[in-house]
VOGU-3710 file (C-alpha; in Angstrom, 3 decimals, decimal comma):
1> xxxxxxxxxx> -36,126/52,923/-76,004  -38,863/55,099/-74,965  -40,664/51,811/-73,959  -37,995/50,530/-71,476  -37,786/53,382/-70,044  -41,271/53,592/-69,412  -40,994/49,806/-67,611  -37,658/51,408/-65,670  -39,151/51,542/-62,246  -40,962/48,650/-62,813
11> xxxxxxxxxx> -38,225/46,745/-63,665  -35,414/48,498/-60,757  -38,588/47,553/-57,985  -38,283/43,905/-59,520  -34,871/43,909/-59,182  -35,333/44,730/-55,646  -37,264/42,024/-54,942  -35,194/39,687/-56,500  -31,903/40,832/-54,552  -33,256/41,011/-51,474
21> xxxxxxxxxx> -35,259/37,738/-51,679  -31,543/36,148/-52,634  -29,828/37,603/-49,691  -32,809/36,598/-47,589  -32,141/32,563/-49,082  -28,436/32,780/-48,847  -29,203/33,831/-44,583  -31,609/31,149/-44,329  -29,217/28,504/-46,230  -26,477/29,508/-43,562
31> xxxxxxxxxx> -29,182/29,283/-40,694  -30,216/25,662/-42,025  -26,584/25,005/-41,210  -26,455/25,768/-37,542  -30,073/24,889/-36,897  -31,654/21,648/-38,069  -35,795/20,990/-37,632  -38,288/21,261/-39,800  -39,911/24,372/-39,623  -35,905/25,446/-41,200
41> xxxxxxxxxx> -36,189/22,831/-43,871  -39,755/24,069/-45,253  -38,837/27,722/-45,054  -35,486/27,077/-47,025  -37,794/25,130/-50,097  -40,379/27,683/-49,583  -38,134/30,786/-49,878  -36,076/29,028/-52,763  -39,477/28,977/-54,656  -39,463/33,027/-53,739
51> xxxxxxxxxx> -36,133/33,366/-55,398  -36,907/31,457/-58,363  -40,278/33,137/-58,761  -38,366/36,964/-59,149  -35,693/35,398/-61,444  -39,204/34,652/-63,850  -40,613/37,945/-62,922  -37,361/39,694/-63,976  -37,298/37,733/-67,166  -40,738/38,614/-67,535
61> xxxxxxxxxx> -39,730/42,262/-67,174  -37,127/42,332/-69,470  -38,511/39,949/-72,601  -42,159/39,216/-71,909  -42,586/37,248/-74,878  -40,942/34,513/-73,471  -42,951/31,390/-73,603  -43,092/29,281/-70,032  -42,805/32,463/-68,169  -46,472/32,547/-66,360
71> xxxxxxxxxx> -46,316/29,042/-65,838  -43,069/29,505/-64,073  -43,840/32,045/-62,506  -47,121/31,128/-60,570  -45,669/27,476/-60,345  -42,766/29,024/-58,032  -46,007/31,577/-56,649  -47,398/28,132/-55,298  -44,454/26,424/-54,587  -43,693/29,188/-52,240
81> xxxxxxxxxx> -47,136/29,890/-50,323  -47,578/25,993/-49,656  -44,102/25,369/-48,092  -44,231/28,627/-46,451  -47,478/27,581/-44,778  -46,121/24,050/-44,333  -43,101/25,138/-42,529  -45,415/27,716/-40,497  -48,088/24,707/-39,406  -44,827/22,748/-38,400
91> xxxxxxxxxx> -44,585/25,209/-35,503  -47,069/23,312/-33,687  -45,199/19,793/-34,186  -47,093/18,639/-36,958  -45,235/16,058/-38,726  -46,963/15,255/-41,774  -47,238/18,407/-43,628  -44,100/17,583/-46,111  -46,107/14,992/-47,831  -49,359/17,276/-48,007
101> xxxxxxxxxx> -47,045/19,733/-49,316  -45,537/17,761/-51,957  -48,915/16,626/-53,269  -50,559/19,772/-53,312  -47,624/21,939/-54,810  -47,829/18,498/-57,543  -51,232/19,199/-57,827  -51,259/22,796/-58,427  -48,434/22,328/-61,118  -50,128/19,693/-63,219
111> xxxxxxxxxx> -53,335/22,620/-63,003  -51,247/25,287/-64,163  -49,529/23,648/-66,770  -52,237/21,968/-67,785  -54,090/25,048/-67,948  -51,412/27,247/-69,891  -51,205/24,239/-72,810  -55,361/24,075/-73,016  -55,265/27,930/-74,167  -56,478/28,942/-71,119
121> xxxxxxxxxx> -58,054/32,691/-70,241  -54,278/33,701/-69,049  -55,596/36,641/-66,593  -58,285/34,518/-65,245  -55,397/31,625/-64,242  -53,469/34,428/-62,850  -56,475/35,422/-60,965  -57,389/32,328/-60,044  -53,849/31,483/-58,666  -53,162/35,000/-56,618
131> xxxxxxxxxx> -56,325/34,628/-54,619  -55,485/31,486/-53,614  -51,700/31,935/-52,917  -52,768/35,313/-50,820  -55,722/33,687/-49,199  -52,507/30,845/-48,143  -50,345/33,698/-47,409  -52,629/35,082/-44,784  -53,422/31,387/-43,072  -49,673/31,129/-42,828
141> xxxxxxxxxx> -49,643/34,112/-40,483  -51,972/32,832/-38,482  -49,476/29,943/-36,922  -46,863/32,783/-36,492  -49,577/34,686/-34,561  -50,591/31,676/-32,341  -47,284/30,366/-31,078  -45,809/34,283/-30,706  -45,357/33,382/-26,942  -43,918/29,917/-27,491
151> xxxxxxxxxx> -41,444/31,472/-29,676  -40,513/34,081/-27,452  -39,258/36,097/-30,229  -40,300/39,894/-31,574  -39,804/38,065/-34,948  -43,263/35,995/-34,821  -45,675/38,720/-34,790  -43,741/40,740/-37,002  -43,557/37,696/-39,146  -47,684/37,093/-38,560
161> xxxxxxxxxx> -48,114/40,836/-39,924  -46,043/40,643/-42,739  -47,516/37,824/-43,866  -51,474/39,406/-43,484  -50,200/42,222/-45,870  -48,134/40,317/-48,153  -51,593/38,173/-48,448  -53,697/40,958/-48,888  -51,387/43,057/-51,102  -51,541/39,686/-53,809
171> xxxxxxxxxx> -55,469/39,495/-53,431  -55,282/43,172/-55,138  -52,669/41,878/-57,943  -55,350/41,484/-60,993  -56,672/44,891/-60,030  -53,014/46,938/-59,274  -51,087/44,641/-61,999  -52,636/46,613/-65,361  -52,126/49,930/-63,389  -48,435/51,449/-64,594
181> xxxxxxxxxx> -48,551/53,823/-61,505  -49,691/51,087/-59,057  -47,622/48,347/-60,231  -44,198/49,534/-59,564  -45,363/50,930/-55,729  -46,905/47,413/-55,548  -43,668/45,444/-56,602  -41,726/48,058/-54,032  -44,387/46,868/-50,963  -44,055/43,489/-51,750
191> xxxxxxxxxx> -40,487/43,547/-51,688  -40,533/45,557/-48,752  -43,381/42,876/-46,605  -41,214/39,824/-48,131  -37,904/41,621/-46,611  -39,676/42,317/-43,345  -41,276/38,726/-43,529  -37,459/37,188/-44,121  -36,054/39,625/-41,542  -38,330/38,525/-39,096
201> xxxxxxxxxx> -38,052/34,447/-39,565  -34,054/35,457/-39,376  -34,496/36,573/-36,218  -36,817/33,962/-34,953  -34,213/31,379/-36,154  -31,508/33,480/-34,023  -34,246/33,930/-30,760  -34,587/29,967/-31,211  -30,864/29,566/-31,404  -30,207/31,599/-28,002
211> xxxxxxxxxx> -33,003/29,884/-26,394  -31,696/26,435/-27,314  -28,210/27,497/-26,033  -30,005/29,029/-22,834  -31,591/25,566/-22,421  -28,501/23,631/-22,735  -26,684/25,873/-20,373  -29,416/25,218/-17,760  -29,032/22,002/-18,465  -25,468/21,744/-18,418
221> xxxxxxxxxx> -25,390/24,093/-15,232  -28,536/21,232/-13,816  -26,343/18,053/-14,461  -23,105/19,713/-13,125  -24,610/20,913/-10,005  -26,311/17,871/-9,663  -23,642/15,334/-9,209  -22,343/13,909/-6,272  -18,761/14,145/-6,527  -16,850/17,677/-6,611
231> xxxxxxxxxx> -16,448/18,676/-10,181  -13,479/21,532/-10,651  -12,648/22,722/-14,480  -8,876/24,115/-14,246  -6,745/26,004/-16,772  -3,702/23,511/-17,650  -2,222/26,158/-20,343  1,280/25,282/-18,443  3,014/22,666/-17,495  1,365/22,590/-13,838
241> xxxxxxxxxx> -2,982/22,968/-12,990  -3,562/26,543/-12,726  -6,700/28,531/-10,991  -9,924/26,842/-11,149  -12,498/28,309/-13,704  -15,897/26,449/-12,156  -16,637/24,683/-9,742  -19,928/23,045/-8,762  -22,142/23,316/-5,958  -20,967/19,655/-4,417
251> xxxxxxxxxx> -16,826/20,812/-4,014  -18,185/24,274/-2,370  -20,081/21,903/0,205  -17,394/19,698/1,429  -14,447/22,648/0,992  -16,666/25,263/2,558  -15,664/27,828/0,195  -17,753/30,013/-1,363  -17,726/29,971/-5,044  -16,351/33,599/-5,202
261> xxxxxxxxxx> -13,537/32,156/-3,056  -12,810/28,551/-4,616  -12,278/30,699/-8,382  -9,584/32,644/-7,066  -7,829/29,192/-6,044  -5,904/26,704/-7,370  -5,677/23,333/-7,060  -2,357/23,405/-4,667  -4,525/25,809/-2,472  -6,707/22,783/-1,347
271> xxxxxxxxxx> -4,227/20,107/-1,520  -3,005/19,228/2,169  1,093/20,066/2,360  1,611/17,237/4,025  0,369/15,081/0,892  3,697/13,574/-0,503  1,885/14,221/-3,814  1,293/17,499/-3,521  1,424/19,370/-6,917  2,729/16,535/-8,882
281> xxxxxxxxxx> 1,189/16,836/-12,161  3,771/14,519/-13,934  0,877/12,030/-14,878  -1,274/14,249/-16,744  1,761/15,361/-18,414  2,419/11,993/-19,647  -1,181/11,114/-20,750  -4,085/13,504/-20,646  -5,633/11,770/-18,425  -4,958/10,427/-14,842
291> xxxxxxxxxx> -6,488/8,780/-11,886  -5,024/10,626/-8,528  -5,132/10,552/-4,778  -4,613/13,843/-2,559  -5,719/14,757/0,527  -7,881/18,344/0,313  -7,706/19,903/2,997  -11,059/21,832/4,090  -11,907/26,036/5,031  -11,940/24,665/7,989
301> xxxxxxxxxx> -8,612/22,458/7,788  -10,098/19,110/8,065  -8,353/16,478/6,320  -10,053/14,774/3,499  -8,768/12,177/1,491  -10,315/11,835/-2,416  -9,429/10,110/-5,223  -9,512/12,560/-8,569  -10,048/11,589/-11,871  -9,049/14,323/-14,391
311> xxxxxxxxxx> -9,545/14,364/-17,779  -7,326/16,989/-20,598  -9,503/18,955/-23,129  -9,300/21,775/-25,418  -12,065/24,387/-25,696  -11,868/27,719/-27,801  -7,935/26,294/-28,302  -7,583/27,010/-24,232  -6,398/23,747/-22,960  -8,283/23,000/-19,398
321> xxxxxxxxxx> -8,709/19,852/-17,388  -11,703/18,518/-15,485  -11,333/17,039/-12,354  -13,717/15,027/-10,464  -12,837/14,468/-6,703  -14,771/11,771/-4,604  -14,666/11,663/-0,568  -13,304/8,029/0,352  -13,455/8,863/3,796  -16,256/6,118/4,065
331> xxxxxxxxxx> -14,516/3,702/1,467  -10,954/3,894/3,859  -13,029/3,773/7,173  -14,406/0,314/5,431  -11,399/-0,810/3,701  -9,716/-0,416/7,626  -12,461/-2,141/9,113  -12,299/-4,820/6,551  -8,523/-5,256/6,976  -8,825/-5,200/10,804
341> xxxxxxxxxx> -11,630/-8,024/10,255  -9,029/-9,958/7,620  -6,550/-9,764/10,334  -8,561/-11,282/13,229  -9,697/-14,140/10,959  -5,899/-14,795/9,992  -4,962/-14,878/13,208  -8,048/-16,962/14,319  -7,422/-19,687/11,021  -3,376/-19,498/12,483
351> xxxxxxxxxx> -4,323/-20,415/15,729  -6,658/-22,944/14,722  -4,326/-24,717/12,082  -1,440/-24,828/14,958  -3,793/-26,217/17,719  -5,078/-28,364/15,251  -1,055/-30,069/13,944  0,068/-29,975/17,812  -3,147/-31,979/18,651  -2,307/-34,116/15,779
361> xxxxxxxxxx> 1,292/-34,350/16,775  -0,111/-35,362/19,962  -1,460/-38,593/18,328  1,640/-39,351/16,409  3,947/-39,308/19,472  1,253/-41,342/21,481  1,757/-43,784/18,456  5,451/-43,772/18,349  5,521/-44,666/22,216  3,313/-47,294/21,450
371> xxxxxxxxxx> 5,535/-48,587/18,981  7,966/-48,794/20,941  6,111/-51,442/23,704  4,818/-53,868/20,831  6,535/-57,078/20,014  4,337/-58,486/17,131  6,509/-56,676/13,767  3,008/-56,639/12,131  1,491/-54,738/14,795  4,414/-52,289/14,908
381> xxxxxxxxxx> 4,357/-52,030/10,642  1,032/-51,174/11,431  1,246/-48,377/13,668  3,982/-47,227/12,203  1,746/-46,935/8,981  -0,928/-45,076/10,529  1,480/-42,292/12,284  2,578/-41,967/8,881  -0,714/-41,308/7,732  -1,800/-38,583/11,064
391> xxxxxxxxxx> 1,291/-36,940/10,365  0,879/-36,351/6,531  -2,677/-34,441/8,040  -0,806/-32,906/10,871  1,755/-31,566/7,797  -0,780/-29,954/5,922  -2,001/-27,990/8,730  1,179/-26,554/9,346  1,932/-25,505/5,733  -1,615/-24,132/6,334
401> xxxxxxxxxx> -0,146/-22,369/9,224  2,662/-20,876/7,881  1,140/-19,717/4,311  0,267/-16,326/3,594  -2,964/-17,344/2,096  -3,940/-19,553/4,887  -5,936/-21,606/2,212  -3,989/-23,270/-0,093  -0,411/-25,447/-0,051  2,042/-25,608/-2,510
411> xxxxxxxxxx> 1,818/-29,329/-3,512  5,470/-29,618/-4,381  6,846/-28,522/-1,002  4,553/-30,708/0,477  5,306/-33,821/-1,392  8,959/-33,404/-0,578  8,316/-32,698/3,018  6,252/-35,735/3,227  8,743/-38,021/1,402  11,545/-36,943/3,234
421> xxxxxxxxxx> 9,724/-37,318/6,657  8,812/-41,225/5,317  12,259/-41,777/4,326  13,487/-40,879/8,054  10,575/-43,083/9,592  12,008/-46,012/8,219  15,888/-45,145/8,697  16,673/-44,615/4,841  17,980/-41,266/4,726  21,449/-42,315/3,450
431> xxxxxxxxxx> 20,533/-45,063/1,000  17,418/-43,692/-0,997  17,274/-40,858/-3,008  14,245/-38,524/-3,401  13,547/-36,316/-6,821  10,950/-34,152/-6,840  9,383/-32,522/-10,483  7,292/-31,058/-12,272  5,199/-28,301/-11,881  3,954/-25,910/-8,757
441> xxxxxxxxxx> 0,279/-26,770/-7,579  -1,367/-25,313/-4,946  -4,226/-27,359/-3,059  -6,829/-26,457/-0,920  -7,202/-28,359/2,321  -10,338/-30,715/1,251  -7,777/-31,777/-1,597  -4,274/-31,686/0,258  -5,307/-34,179/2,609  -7,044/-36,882/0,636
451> xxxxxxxxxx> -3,696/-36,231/-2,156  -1,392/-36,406/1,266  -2,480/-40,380/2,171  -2,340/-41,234/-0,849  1,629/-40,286/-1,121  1,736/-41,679/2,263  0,591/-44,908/0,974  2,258/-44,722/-2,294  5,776/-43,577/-0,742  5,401/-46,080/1,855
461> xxxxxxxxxx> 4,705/-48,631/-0,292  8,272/-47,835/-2,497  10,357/-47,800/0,766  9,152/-50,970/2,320  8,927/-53,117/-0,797  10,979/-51,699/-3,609  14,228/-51,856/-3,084  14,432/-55,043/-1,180  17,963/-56,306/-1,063  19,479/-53,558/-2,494
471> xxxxxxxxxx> 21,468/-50,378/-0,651  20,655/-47,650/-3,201  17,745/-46,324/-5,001  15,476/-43,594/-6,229  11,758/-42,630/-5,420  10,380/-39,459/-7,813  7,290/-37,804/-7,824  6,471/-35,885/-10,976  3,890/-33,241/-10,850  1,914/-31,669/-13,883
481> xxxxxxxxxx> -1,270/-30,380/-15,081  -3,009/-30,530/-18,289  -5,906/-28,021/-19,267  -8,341/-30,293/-17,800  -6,805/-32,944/-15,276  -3,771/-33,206/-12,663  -1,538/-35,524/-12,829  0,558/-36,703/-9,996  2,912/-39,677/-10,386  5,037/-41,710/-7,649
491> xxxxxxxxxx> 7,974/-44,064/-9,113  10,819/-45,919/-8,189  13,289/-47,892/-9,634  13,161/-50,928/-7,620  12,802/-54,703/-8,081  8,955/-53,818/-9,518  5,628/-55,209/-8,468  3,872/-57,796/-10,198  0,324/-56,479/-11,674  -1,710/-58,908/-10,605
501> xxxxxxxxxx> -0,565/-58,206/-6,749  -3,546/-55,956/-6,644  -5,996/-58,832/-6,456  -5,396/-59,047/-2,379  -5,482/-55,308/-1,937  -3,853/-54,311/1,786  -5,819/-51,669/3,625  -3,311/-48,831/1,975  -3,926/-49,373/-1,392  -7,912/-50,080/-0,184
511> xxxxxxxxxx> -7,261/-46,074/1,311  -5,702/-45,195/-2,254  -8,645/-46,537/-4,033  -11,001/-44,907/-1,667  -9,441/-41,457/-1,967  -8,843/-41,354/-5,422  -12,764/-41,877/-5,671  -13,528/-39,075/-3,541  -11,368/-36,806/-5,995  -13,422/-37,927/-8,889
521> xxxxxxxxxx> -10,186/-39,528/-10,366  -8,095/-42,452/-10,726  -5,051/-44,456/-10,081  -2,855/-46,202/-12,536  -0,686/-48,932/-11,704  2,715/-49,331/-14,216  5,244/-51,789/-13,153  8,535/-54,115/-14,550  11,664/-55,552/-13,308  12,992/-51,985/-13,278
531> xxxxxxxxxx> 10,599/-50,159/-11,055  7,177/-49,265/-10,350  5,166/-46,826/-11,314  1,981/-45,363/-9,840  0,080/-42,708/-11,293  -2,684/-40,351/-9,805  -4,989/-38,366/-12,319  -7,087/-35,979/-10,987  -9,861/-34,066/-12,912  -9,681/-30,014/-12,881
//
């Protein structure tokens, strides 16, 4: 009895130690959290070494026979200085003093152990392993000392200090250790430099923590002030955009507001009245996120049109929205221009398609009257043949004409016009029938026109030959398209054509050839007793 209470203070200073070295861990544990590098990582592993080294020194206290309990303890000793000077060397960016640790804290275990099971002088290890650990100790205060202004935190020299002392103060352990005086009001500095030492990193880790927020801030603050557009954050805790919270430096430019001015505004403060949109948030409150037009309207009250993307967030459970306004004054001046341009060159292609079918009508009535003076019925099949032909061009120009698009035809419409206009030519509108199916098409003019004589031809060709003594008939053209070709297909159900009429091919179905050549495709010739057949395949 008399005994323990003779080791009492020793023991309560141990104690000490070992509390506050735990509540120093369980800080730095909850630091590692929030703050990931690796100066953190190697102070955590070094100070865990701390706390297991006073849960050996308390055992040691308490039952000092134990066997394993110097090993342990001046393992965790050199656990502890080598991370701690590890983590401390990482301070400059080193990057490679993990693995040195590792080996040397190996090395310095195998030693001790090895040492302890040998039979060992057990002061002179001790010895032996406090000089070393204090002469660490000190070197580890030398990085604190060195980056002090990088760190920009009281905590580094007081860290740097702490560390010289703690250093110093185990240099003196053989000497103090035996004393029973010394001993206890050496335990009680140590626990004291280790507090201030874990006190000070603490606060370094908090300095570093502010400064990394300050950085981001500026950052932040840098990129939003940066951009181009006008950038407004606005509280959308209602049902409607309230006042804005920031703004950046762009939307005070083209407002003209001051920023002291713009915060005590909302977004209806800027929005012109005469904006039929004005104040309609319905589409953020329908998805929390929108793409907007409104016209702001200036300090100064010019007008500005921008289009405003806004975005819905939560932040600190306040919901806000960020809005990000662009000036299209330049993009509408364009987009005017443009459409002015679009409109001269429709009116110019107009004029030029109707200038172009009234010349061509020209030629068709100069070959009608010239019809009507020949004698020879050849010579008047054959002009009648080649109006048909000038007016199937002069047709496409004015479906040209009066198209929106001013580039294409619809096919269909086209074939129908042209079939009916044939079937009038040769004084058949009562007796045959035209059918027109299949699907819409549209054409541009290099392939309307070659496709146009070759109806011409085809058409022709049914209306002069197929239905030779007979009243009644039927002439269809199907139209349909595959993935990869056209297909276009002229039929009637006349007295047929024999297939080997070909052979002495007239100058139409020469033209037919011809044309269908020029398309890249082909034409395919299907006839009987019951009608004829011609089909026109056209590659995509």
């Amino acid at each position: 009895m008399n005994n323990f209470v003779g080791k009492l203070p020793l023991v309560t200073s141990i104690l000490l130690m070992g509390l506050s070295t735990i509540l120093l861990f369980t800080v730095f544990l909850i630091a590692r959290s929030n703050y990931r590098d690796r100066f953190s990582s190697y102070w955590l592993i070094g100070w865990a070494f701390y706390t297991a080294r006073s849960g050996f020194e308390v055992l040691g206290a308490l039952a000092p026979g134990l066997p394993g309990l110097t090993s342990g303890n001046l393992i965790s000793l050199c656990g502890s200085a080598v991370f701690l000077l590890v983590a401390a060397s990482s301070l400059g960016r080193s990057r490679r003093g993990g693995r040195v640790a590792a080996v040397a804290f190996f090395a310095a275990s195998l030693v001790i152990a090895a040492s302890e099971a040998a039979g060992f002088d057990r002061p002179s290890l001790i010895l032996v392993v406090f000089l070393v650990c204090g002469a660490i100790q000190i070197l580890t205060g030398i990085p604190f000392f060195l980056y002090r202004a990088k760190l920009r935190s009281f905590g580094a020299p007081l860290a740097a200090l702490s560390l010289f002392l703690l250093g110093s103060l185990n240099l003196t352990y053989f000497w103090v250790r035996p004393d029973p005086l010394l001993a206890p009001l050496a335990y009680q500095l140590g626990t004291f430099l280790r507090t201030a030492l874990g006190i000070a990193v603490a606060i370094i880790l908090f300095d570093s923590s502010r400064e990394e927020a300050r950085r981001s801030a500026f950052r932040y603050q840098a990129l939003f002030n940066s951009l181009n557009d006008g950038v407004f954050i606005v509280d959308f805790s209602g049902r409607h955009l309230g006042k804005f919270i920031e703004v950046n430096d762009q939307a005070t430019a083209y407002l003209g507001y001051s920023m002291e001015e713009l915060l005590g505004m909302g977004a209806g403060d800027i929005e012109a009245p005469e904006d039929p949109l004005r104040g309609d948030d319905s589409p953020l409150l329908a998805a929390d996120k929108a793409l907007l037009h409104r016209i702001h309207v200036t300090k100064r009250g010019e007008r500005i049109p921008v289009d405003i993307s806004i975005q819905v967030f939560e932040l600190d459970g306040r919901r806000l929205a960020i809005g990000i306004a662009r000036d299209v004054r330049d993009r509408e001046a364009s987009e005017a221009s443009l459409r002015e341009a679009i409109g001269e060159r429709e009116v110019l292609l107009r004029e030029l398609h109707h200038r172009v079918k009234n010349n061509l009508q020209i030629i068709v009535s100069l070959l009608s009257l010239q019809t009507e003076t020949m004698k020879d019925p050849s010579c008047i099949e054959a002009l009648k043949d080649s109006r048909a032909r000038v007016a199937s061009i002069a047709l496409v120009h004015e479906l040209l004409y009066s198209d929106r698009s001013l580039a294409t035809i619809d096919l269909k419409a086209y074939a129908e016009e042209l079939a009916k206009s044939i079937r009038s030519s040769r004084g058949q509108d009562g007796a045959i029938a035209i059918r027109i199916d299949g699907q819409d098409l549209r054409y541009d003019i290099e392939r309307a026109i070659p496709v146009g004589l070759i109806l011409v031809e085809l058409v022709t060709n049914a209306f002069k030959y197929a239905f030779q003594g007979r009243s009644r008939g039927i002439v269809r053209i199907s139209i349909d398209r595959d993935p990869d070709r056209d297909s276009i297909c002229v039929e009637d159900d006349g007295i047929g054509m024999p297939t080997d009429s070909r052979d002495g091919k007239t100058l139409g179905l020469s033209l037919v050839d011809m044309l269908s050549r020029q398309l890249g495709g082909r034409v395919e010739l299907s006839s009987s007793g019951e009608g004829t057949s011609w089909r026109l395949v056209i590659p995509r």
